[in-house]
C-alpha positions in Angstrom: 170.1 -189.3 -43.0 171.5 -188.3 -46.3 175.0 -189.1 -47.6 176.6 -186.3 -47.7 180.1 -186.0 -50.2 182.2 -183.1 -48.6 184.8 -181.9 -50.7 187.0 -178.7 -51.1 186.5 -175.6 -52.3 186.9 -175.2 -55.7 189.3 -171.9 -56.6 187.6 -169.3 -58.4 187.8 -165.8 -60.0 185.5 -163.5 -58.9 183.1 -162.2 -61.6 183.6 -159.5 -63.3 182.3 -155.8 -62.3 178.8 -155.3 -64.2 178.7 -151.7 -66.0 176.8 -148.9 -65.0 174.3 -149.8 -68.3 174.1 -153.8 -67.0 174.0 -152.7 -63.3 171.1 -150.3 -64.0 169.1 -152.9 -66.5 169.9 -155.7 -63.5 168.2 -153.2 -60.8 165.2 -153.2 -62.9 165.0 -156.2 -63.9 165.3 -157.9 -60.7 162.2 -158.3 -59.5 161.6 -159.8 -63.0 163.7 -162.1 -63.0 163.0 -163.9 -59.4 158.6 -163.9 -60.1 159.5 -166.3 -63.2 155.7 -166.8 -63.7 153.1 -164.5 -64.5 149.5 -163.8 -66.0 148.8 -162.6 -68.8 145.2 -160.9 -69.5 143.6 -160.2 -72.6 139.8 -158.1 -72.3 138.5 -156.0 -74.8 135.5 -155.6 -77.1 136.8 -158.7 -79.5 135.2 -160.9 -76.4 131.6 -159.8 -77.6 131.6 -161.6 -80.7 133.5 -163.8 -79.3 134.7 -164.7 -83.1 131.6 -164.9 -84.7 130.4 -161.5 -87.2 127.4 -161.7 -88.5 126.3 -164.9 -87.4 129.3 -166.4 -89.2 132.6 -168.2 -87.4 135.8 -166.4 -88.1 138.8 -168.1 -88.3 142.1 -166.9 -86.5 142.3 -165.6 -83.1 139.1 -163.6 -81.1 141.3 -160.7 -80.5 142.2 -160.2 -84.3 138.5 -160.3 -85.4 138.4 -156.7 -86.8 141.0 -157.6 -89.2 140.3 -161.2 -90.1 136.6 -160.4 -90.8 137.7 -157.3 -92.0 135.1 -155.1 -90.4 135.6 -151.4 -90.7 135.8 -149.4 -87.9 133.0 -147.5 -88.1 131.0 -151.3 -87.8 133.3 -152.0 -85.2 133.3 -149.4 -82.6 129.8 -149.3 -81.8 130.1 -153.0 -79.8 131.4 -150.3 -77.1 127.6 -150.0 -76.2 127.3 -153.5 -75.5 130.4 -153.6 -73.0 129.3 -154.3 -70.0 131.5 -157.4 -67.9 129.2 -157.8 -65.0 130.7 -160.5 -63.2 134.2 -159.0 -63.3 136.1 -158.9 -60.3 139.5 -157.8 -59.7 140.7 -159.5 -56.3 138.9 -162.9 -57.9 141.5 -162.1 -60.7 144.4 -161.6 -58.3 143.2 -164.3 -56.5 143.3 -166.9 -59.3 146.9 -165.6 -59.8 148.2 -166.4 -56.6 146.6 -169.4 -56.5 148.6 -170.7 -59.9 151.8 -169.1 -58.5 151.9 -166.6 -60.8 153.6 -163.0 -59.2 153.1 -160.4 -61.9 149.9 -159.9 -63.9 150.0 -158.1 -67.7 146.6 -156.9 -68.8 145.8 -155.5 -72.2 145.4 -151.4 -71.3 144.5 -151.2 -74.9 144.7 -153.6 -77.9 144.9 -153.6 -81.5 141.5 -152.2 -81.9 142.1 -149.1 -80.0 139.5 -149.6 -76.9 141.0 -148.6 -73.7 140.2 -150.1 -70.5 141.0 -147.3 -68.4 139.0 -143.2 -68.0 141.7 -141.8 -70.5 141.3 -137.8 -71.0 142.3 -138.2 -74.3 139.6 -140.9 -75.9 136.0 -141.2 -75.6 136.8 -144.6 -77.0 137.5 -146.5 -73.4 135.6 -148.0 -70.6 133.9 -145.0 -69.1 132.4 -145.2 -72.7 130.3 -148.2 -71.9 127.2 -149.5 -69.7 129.7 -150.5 -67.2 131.8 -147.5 -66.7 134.3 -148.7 -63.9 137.7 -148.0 -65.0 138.8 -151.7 -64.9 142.7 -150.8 -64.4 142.2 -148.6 -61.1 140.2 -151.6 -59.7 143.3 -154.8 -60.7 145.5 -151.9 -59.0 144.2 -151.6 -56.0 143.8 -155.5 -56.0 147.3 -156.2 -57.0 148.7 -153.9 -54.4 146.6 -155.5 -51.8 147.4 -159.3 -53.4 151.0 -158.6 -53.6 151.0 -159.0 -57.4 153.4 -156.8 -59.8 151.0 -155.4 -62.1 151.9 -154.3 -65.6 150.1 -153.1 -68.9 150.0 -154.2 -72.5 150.2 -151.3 -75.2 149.2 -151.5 -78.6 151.0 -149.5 -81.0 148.7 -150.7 -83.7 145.1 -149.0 -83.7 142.8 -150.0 -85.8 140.6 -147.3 -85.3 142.3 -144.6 -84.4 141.4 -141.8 -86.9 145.2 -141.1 -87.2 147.2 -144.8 -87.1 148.6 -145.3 -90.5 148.6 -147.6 -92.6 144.5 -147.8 -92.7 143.3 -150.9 -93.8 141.9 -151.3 -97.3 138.5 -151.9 -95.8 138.8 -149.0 -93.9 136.8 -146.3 -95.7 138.7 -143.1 -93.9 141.3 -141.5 -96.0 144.6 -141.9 -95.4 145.4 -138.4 -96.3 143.2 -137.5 -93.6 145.5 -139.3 -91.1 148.5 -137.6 -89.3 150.7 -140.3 -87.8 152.7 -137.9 -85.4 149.5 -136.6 -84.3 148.7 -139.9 -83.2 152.0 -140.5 -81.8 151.4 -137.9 -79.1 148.0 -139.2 -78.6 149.9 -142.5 -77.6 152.1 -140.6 -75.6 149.2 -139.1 -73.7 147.8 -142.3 -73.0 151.1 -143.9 -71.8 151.7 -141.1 -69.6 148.3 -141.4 -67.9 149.0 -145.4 -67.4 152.2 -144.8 -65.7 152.2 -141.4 -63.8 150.7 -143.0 -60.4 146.9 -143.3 -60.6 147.5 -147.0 -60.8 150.7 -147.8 -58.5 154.1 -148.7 -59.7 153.8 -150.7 -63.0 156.0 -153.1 -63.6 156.6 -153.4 -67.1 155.3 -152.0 -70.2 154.6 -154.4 -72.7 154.4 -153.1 -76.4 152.9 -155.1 -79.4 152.0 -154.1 -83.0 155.8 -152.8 -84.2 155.8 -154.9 -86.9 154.3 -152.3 -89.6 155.9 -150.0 -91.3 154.6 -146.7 -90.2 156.6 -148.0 -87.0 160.4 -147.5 -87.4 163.6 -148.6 -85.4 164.0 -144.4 -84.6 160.7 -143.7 -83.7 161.6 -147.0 -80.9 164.3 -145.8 -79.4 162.7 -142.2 -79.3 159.4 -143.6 -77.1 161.7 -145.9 -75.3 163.3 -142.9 -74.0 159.9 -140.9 -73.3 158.4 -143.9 -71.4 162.0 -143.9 -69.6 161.5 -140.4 -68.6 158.5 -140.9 -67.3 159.8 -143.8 -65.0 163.6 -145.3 -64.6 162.7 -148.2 -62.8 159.7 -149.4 -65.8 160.6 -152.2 -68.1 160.3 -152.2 -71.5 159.7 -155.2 -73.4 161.5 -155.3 -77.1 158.7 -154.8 -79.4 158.4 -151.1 -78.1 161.3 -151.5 -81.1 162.1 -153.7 -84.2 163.9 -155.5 -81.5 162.3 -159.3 -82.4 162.7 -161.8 -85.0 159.2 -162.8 -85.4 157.7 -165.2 -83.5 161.4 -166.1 -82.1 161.3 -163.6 -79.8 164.6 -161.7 -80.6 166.7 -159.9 -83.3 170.3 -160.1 -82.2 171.5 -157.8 -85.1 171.4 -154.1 -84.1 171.1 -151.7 -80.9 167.0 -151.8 -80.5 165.5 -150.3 -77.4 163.7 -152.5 -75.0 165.2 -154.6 -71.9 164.1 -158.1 -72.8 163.2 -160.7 -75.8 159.7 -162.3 -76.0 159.4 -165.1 -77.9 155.5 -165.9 -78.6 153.8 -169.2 -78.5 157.5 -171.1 -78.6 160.2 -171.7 -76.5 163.8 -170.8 -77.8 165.8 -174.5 -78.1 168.5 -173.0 -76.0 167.2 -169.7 -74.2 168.2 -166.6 -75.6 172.1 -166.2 -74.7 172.7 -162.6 -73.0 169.7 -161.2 -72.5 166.8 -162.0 -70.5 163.1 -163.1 -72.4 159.9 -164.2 -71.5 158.0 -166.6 -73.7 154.2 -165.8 -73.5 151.6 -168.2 -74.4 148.2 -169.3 -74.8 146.5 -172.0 -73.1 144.2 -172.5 -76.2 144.6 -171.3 -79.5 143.3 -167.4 -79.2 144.7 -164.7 -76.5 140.9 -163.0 -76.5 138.3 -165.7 -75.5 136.4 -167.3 -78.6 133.6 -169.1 -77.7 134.4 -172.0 -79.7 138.2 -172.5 -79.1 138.2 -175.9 -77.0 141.6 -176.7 -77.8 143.0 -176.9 -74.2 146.7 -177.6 -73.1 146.6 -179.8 -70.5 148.0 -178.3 -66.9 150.5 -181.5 -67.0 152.1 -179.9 -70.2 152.4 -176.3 -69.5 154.0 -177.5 -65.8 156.7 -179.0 -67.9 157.0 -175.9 -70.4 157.3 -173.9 -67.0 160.3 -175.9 -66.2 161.7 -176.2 -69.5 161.4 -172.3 -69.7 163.4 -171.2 -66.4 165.8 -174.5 -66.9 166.6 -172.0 -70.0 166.8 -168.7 -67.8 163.3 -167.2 -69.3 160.2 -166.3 -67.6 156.2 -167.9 -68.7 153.6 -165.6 -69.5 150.6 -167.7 -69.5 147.7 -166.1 -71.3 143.5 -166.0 -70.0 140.9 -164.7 -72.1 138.2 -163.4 -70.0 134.9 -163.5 -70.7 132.1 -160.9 -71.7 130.6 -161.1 -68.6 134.4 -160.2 -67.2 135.1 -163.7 -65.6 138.1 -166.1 -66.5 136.6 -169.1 -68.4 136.6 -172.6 -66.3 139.2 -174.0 -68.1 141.6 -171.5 -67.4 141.1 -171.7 -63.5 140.6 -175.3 -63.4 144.1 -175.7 -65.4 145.5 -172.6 -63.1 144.8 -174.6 -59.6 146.7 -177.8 -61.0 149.8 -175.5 -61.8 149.5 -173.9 -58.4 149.4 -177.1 -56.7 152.5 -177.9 -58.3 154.2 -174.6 -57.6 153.0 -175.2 -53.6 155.1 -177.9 -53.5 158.6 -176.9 -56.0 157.8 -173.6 -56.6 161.8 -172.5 -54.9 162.8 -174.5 -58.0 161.4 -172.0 -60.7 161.3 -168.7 -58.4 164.6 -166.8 -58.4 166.4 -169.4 -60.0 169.0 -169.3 -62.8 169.2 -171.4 -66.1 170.5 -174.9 -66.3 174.8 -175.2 -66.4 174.2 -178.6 -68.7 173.7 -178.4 -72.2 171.0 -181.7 -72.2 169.6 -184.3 -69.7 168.3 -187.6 -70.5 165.5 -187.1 -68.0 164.5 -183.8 -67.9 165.4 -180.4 -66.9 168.0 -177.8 -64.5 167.6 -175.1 -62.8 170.1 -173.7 -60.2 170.6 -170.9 -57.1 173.8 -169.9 -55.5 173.8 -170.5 -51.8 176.4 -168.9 -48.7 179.5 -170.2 -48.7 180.2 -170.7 -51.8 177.9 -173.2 -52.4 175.1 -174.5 -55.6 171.4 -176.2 -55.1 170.5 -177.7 -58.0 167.3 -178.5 -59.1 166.6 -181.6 -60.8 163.2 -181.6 -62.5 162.7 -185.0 -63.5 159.6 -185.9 -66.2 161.0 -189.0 -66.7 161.0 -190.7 -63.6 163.8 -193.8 -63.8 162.4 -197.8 -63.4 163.7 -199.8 -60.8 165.5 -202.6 -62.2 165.1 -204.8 -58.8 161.6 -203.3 -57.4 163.5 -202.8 -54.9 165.8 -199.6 -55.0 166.1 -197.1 -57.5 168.3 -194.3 -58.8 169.2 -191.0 -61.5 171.6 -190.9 -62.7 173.2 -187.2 -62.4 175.6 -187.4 -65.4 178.7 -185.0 -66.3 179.3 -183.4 -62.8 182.2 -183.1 -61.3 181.4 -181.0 -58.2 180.7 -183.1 -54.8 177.7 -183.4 -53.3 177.2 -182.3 -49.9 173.1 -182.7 -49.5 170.0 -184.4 -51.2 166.8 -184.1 -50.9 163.2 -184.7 -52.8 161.1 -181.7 -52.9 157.0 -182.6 -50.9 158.8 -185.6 -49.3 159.5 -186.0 -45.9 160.4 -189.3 -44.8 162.5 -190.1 -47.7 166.6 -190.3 -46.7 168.4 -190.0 -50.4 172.4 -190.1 -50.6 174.6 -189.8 -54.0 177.4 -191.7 -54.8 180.4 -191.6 -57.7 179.1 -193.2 -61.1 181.8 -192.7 -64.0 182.0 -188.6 -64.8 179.0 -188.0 -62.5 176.8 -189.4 -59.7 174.5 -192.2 -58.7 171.5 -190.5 -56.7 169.5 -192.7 -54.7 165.6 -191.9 -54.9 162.0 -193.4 -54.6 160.1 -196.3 -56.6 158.0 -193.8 -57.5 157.8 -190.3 -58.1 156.8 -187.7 -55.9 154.6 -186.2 -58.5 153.7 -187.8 -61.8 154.4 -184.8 -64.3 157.3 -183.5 -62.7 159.0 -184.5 -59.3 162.1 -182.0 -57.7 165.3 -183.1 -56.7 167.5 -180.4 -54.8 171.2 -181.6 -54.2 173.9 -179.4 -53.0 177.1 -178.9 -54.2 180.5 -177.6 -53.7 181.3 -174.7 -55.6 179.8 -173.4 -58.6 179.1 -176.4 -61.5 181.4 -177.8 -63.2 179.7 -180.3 -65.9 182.1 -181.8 -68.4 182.7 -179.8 -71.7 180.4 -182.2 -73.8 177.3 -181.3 -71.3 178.2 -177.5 -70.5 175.6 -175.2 -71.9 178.1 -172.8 -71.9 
C-alpha cells in the first residue's frame, strides 16, 4: 500500500470570471487543448521529384523545390500528369495516427505551389486534374470521422503559380502587371469556403502558412480571419493566417494580430509561450515533403521526450510525415510512430488534457499536471533521468520545492510496485523502483492536496 500524507485544505480564491472573448476562444479551443498530439501531413506534387530536377539533387527541403531550383511554373505544373499515389489509403492513414496516439490530423489542402488536393470549382489545378482523380480530402474525411480523429487543413497563402499571387518570382516569366492580387484573394476565398462549408465534416482548425511576404499585410489578416470566422465560429485559426509570429519562434507578442494560437516551427519555446496557447510542429527528418534522400531520422526515444518537454510547457506536438509518391507514409515514419504509441499506451493520461508544469526546472526531467474533485492535483512526473540506487537496494526522487502533501503515489504501467513519499527539506522523498519502468521516459503520478504550491525559486510562475 502507498503512504499516503493527508493534510488540510489549502484556502483559496476562486479564479477569476473569463470574458466573453476568453470564454469563447476557451470553447474552441478545447478540444485542442486536451488531444495534445497530432499529425501532421504534407502530399503534393514536390513528392515526384522527390528533390531531384533534372537529374540533379536540390538542396533544402522537397516541398520548397519550385523555389530552390527555381523552376518556373510553367515547368512545374505539368508534374500534375504524373500524380497518381496508388497505394494511398486513408483509414491506413488514420490508422497509423491512432496507433502513435496522435488525435487530430493536419493535411496540406494546398501548398506553396498552388496544387490542391481536393475537386475545387475554382482550379483545374487540383487532384481531379491527375491520373488518379480521387479527391484525397473527402476520402481522410470520411476516415477520420469513422477513426475518431479531428481532421484539419493546411492553407497556403503563398502560390507559386497562381496567375494572380504577387510577388512573382524573378524566374517566373508571367508579368506582374498581369497579376491582380485581390482577384486572387477571392479565389482563396473560394477555395476556403469549399474546404470548410460541410463536404468534408467539421474541420478543426485552419492552418495558414506563407504570410511572411509582403503582398500579405496585418489588415488583409484580420479581414480573412473574420471571413473564415463567418463561415464557421467554432474553426481555429492558427496565427500565421496574420503577421502574428516571430519567425521560427512561433509568436509576435507586440500588436492585436488575428489567429487563436502561436506555432513555433522546428523548436520548442525555453519556457512555453506565456498567455496563449501554441503548438510546435516538427519534422521527423529534415524536409516536411518526402525527399528521397533525407535519412536524417530522429529517433522515437527523442521525440517521446520533446512530447513531454512540450505539454510540461502547456503546448501541443505536431509531428510531421511526408508521404510518398505512391501515397503511403515512408517506413521510418511508422516504424518511429508505433514506438511513440507504445509509449502513449502506457502514460498517455500524462500528456492528454493536461496543463503545463507549476515548477520553473527539474533536475530530472519534466511536469505536467490535472486538477482532480475535491480540490485536489495529480501530478505527473516524467522522469528521463531515472535516479541510481546508492545501496542496490532502495531507491528514490527526489520531488524538490513542494510544499503541498501528498495523499497518493503511483508509477504509471506498473502494477505490483507499492511507492510512498516522505518529507525531505522543502520537498519530498519518493520511494520508487531500481529501475525504470521505461528507459526513455518512466511516469510518476502523485496526488496532492490542493493546487501546487512550489517555492518561489522553482515557480514557473
Amino acid at each position: 500500500m502507498c503512504a499516503l500524507m493527508i493534510g488540510s485544505l489549502a484556502m483559496q480564491s476562486p479564479p477569476p470570471q473569463p470574458s466573453a472573448k476568453q470564454a469563447d476562444l476557451d470553447r474552441r479551443m478545447g478540444w485542442f487543448r486536451d488531444a495534445r498530439f497530432g499529425m501532421f501531413i504534407h502530399c503534393g506534387l514536390y513528392a515526384i521529384p522527390g528533390g531531384q530536377w533534372q537529374g540533379k539533387e536540390v538542396g533544402g527541403a522537397g516541398e520548397w523545390i519550385l523555389q530552390t531550383a527555381r523552376i518556373p511554373p510553367a515547368e512545374y505544373m505539368p508534374l500534375i500528369t504524373q500524380f497518381n499515389p496508388v497505394e494511398f489509403n486513408a483509414d491506413e492513414w488514420v490508422r497509423i495516427a491512432k496507433m502513435a496516439g496522435q488525435k487530430y490530423i493536419v493535411i496540406t489542402s494546398k501548398h506553396h505551389e498552388g496544387f490542391a488536393l481536393w475537386d475545387s470549382r475554382v482550379s483545374t489545378f487540383d487532384v481531379m486534374g491527375t491520373p488518379f482523380k480521387r479527391d484525397i480530402l473527402k476520402e481522410l474525411a470520411d476516415a477520420c470521422a469513422r477513426g475518431g480523429i479531428k481532421l484539419c487543413f493546411y492553407h497556403s497563402i503563398m502560390d507559386w503559380t497562381h496567375c494572380d499571387y504577387l510577388p512573382k518570382r524573378e524566374w517566373d516569366a508571367r508579368k506582374e502587371e498581369d497579376a491582380d492580387f485581390d482577384r486572387y484573394v477571392g479565389y482563396m476565398k473560394e477555395q476556403l469556403r469549399e474546404l470548410v462549408s460541410g463536404k468534408y465534416g467539421k474541420i478543426g482548425i485552419l492552418w495558414f502558412d506563407g504570410e511572411w511576404e509582403p503582398s500579405w499585410t496585418h489588415e488583409r489578416g484580420l479581414e480573412l480571419a473574420r471571413y473564415v470566422r463567418a463561415l464557421d465560429p467554432d474553426i481555429i485559426i492558427n496565427n500565421r493566417v496574420d503577421k502574428g509570429r516571430n519567425g521560427m519562434a512561433g509568436l509576435n507578442g507586440a500588436g492585436d494580430w488575428a489567429g487563436d494560437y502561436g506555432t513555433p516551427e522546428q523548436e520548442i519555446p525555453a519556457t512555453g509561450l506565456a498567455g496563449t496557447d501554441w503548438e510546435t510542429c516538427m519534422t521527423m527528418n529534415d524536409t516536411w515533403g518526402w525527399k528521397a534522400t533525407d535519412k536524417n531520422w530522429k529517433s522515437a526515444a527523442n521525440m517521446i521526450q520533446m512530447l513531454c518537454d512540450i505539454a510540461s510547457k502547456g503546448g501541443n506536438f505536431l509531428l510531421n510525415v511526408g508521404s510518398q509518391p505512391d501515397g503511403r507514409i515512408p517506413a521510418e515514419s511508422i516504424e518511429r510512430l508505433a514506438q511513440i504509441g507504445a509509449w502513449m499506451e502506457t502514460n498517455g493520461e500524462a500528456i492528454y488534457g493536461s496543463s503545463a508544469s507549476p515548477f520553473a526546472n527539474l533536475p530530472w526531467g519534466r511536469c505536467t499536471q490535472k486538477q482532480l474533485p475535491q480540490g485536489r492535483t495529480r501530478l505527473y512526473l516524467h522522469v528521463f533521468e531515472w535516479p541510481k540506487s546508492a545501496d542496490g537496494k532502495s531507491n528514490t526522487l527526489i520531488m524538490p520545492a513542494l510544499t503541498n502533501e501528498i495523499v497518493a503515489v503511483r508509477l504509471l504501467g506498473a502494477t505490483s510496485f507499492a511507492s510512498s513519499a516522505t518529507r525531505s527539506g522543502d520537498g519530498w522523498s519518493i520511494s520508487i523502483p531500481l529501475t525504470p519502468s521505461d528507459p526513455v521516459c518512466s511516469v510518476i503520478a502523485i496526488d496532492i492536496v490542493g493546487r501546487p504550491l512550489p517555492t518561489a525559486a522553482h515557480s514557473s510562475k
